[in-house]
RODO-2510 file (C-alpha; in nm, 4 decimals, decimal comma):
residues 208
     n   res          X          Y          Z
     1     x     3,2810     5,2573     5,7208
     2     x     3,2452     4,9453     5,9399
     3     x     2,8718     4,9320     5,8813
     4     x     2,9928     4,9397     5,5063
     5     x     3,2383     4,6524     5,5549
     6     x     2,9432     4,4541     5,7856
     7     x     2,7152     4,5165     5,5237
     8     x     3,0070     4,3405     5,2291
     9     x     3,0439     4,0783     5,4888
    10     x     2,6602     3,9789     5,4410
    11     x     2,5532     4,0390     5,1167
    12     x     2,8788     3,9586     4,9278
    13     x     2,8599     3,5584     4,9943
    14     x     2,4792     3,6134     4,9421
    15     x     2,5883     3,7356     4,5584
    16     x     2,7935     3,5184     4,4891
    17     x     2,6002     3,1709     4,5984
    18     x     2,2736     3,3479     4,4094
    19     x     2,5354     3,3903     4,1130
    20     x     2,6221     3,0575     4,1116
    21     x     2,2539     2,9306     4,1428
    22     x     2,1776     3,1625     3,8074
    23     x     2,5013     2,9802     3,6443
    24     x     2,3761     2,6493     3,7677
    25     x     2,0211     2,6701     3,6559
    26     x     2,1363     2,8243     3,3455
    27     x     2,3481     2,5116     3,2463
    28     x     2,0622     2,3062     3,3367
    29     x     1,8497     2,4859     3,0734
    30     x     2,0863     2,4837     2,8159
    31     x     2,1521     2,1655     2,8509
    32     x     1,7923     2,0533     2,8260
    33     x     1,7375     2,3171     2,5301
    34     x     1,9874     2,1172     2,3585
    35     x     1,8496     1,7458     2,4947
    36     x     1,5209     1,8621     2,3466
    37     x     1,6267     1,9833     1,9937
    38     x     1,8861     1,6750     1,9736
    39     x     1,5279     1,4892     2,0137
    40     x     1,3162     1,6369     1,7539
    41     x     1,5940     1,6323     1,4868
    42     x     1,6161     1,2748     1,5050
    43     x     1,2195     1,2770     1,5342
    44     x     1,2066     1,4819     1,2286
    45     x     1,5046     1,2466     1,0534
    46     x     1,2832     0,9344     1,1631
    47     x     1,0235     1,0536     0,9613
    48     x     1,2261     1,1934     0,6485
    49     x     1,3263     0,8234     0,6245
    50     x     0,9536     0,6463     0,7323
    51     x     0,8132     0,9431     0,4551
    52     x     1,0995     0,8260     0,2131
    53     x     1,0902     0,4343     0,2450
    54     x     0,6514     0,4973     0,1999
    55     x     0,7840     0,6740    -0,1110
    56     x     0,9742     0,4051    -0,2570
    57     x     0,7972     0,1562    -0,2120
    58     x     0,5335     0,3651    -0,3889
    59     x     0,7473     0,4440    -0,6360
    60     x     0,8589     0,0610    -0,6503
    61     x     0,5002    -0,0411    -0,7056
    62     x     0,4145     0,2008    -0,9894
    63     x     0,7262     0,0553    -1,1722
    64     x     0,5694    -0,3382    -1,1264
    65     x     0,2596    -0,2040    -1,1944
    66     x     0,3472    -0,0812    -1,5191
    67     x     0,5755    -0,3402    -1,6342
    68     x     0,2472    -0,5675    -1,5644
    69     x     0,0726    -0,3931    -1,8126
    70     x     0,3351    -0,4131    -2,0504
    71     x     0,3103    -0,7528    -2,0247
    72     x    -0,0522    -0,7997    -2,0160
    73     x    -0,1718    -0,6342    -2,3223
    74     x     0,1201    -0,8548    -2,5556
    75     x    -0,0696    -0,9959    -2,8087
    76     x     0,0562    -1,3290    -2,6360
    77     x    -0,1108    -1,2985    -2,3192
    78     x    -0,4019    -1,0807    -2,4360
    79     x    -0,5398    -1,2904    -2,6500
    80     x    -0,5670    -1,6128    -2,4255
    81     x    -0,7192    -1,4171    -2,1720
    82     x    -0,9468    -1,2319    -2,3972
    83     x    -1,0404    -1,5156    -2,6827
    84     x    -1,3171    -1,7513    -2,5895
    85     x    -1,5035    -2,0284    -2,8295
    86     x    -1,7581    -1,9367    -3,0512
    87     x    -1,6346    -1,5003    -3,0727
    88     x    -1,6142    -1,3350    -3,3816
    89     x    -1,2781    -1,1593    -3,5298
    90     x    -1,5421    -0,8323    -3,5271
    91     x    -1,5650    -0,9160    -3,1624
    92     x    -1,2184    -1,0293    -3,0312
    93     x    -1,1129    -0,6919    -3,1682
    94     x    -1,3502    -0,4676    -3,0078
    95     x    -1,2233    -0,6883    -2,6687
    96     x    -0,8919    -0,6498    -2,6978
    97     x    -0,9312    -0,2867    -2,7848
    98     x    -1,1348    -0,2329    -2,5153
    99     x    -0,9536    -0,4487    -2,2080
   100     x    -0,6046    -0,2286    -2,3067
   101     x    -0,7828     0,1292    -2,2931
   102     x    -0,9349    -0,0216    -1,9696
   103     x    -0,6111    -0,1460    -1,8571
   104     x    -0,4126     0,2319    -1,9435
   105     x    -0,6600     0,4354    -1,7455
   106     x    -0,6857     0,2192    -1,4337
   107     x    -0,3042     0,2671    -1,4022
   108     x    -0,3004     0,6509    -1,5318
   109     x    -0,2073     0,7868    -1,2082
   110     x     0,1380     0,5843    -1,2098
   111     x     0,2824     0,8389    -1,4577
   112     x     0,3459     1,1022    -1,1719
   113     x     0,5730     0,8613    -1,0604
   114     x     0,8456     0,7828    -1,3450
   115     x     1,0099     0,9760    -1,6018
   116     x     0,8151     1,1484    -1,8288
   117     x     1,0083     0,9610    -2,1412
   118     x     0,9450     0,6592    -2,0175
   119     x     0,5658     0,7152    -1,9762
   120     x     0,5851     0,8501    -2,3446
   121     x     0,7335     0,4996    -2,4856
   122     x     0,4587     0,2857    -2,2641
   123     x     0,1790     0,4623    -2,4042
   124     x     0,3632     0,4781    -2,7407
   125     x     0,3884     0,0777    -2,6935
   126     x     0,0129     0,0699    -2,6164
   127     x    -0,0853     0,2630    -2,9097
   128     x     0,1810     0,0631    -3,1507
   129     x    -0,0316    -0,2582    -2,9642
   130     x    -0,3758    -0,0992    -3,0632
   131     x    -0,2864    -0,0375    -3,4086
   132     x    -0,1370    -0,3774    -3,4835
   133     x    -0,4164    -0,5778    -3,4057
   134     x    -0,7139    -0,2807    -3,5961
   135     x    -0,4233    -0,3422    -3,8661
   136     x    -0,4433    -0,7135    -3,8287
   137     x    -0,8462    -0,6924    -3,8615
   138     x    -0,7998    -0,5152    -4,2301
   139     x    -0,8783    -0,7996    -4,5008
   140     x    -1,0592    -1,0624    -4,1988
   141     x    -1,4463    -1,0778    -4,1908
   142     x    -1,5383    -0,9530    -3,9375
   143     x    -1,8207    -1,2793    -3,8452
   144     x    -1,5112    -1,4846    -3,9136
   145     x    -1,3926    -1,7091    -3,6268
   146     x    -1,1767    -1,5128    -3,3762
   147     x    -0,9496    -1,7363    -3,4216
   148     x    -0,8315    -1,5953    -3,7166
   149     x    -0,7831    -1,2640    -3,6029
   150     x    -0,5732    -1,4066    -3,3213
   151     x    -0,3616    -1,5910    -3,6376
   152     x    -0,3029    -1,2773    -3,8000
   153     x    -0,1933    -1,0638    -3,5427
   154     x     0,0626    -1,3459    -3,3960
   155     x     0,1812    -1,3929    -3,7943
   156     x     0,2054    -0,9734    -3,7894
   157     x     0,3838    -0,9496    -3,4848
   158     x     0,6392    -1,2294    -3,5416
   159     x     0,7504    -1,0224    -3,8802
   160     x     0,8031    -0,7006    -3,6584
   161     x     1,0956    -0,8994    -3,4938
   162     x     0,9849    -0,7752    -3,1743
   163     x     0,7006    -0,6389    -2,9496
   164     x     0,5944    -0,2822    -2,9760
   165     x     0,5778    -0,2734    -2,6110
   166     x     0,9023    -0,4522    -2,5372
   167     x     1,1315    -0,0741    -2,5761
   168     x     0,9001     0,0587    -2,3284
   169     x     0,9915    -0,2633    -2,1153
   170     x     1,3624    -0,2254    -2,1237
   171     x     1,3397     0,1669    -2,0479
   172     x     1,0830     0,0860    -1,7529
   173     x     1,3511    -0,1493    -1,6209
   174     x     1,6711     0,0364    -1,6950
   175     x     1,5769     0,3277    -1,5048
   176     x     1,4425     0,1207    -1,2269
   177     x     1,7955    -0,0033    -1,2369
   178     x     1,9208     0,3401    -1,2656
   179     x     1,7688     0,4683    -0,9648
   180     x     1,6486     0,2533    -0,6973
   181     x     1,8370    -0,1013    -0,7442
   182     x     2,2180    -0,1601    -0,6250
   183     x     2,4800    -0,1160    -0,9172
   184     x     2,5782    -0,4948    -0,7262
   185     x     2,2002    -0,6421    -0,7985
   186     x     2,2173    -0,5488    -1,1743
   187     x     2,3873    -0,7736    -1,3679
   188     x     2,1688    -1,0474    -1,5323
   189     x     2,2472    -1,4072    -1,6801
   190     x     2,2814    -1,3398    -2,0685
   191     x     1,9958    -1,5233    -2,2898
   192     x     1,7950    -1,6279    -1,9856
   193     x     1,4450    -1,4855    -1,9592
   194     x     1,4337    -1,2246    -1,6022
   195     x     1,1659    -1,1671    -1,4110
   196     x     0,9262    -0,9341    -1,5921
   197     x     1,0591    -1,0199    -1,9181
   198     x     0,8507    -1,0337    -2,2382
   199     x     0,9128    -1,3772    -2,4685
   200     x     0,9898    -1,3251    -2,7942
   201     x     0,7681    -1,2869    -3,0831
   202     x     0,8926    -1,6404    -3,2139
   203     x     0,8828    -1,7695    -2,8796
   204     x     0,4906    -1,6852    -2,8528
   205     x     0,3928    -1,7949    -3,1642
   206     x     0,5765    -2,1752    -3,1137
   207     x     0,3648    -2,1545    -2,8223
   208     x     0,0536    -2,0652    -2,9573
***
């Protein structure tokens, strides 16, 4: 019985530090368990948001692009970058023809980016471009100066009030507003010209 109690007497303090080593060691690895997943959740969340902000700016870009083209195949900047002296109507038309198809399928790939009815009404506008001016061309000859052609498709596009591309324009924009500009940045100055904006029909041709 006393060796018992001797024995109790030794290994009983023995237990209980080792105990309190296993409870102390076992904090210490929790602890750092939960250090090390606190880390790679904001890891992860730095990323989301670095993998998000690429994305919108991607996202941003394919919008610009496409407004771009919008503007750059109107009849009122096409055809000053496309017409030069001494080109036939024949010509100008196969030009301007050709730089829009050109134009379309360099920026194709933008489509995965924006709603699918808004991709419809751009290349709806591009087509609606496409067959104004071949419309224009019906009744010019084609070795006449280009610069008739040019005078018929401004006269044809100032009696369609105005440009086939500019609903595509305003439903490239609005959802751009919808979904990735402030409800604050919005609002607009009425009858003043924003960035991105296409003139007028009327405007184009008093410049012309």
């Amino acid at each position: 019985m006393e060796f018992l109690l001797e024995l109790l007497k030794i290994t009983l303090p023995a237990a209980l530090v080792l105990y309190a080593m296993y409870l102390t060691v076992k904090s210490f690895i929790q602890q750092e368990l939960e250090k090390t997943q606190t880390e790679l959740r904001l890891k992860q969340t730095e990323l989301l948001l670095k993998s998000n902000d690429t994305l919108l700016a991607t996202r941003l870009q394919a919008y610009e692009r496409m407004a771009l083209f919008l503007e750059r195949i109107s009849p009122s900047q096409l055809i000053p970058r496309i017409n030069q002296p001494g080109l036939t109507a024949g010509a100008l038309q196969y030009l301007l023809n050709q730089e829009i198809r050109a134009e379309f399928a360099h920026n194709l790939s933008q489509q995965v980016y924006m709603s699918s009815e808004v991709w419809l009404l751009i290349k709806k506008g591009m087509e609606e471009i496409i067959f104004l001016i071949n419309n224009s061309m019906n009744g010019v000859d084609e070795e006449a100066d280009s610069l008739v052609l040019a005078k018929r498709i401004f006269e044809n596009t100032s009696q369609l009030g105005v440009y086939p591309t500019q609903e595509a324009l305003e439903a490239l924009k609005e959802e751009l507003r919808q979904y990735y500009i402030p409800a604050a940045t919005r609002t607009s100055a009425n009858g003043v010209h924003q960035p991105g904006e296409t003139p007028s029909p009327q405007e184009a041709v008093a410049k012309a």
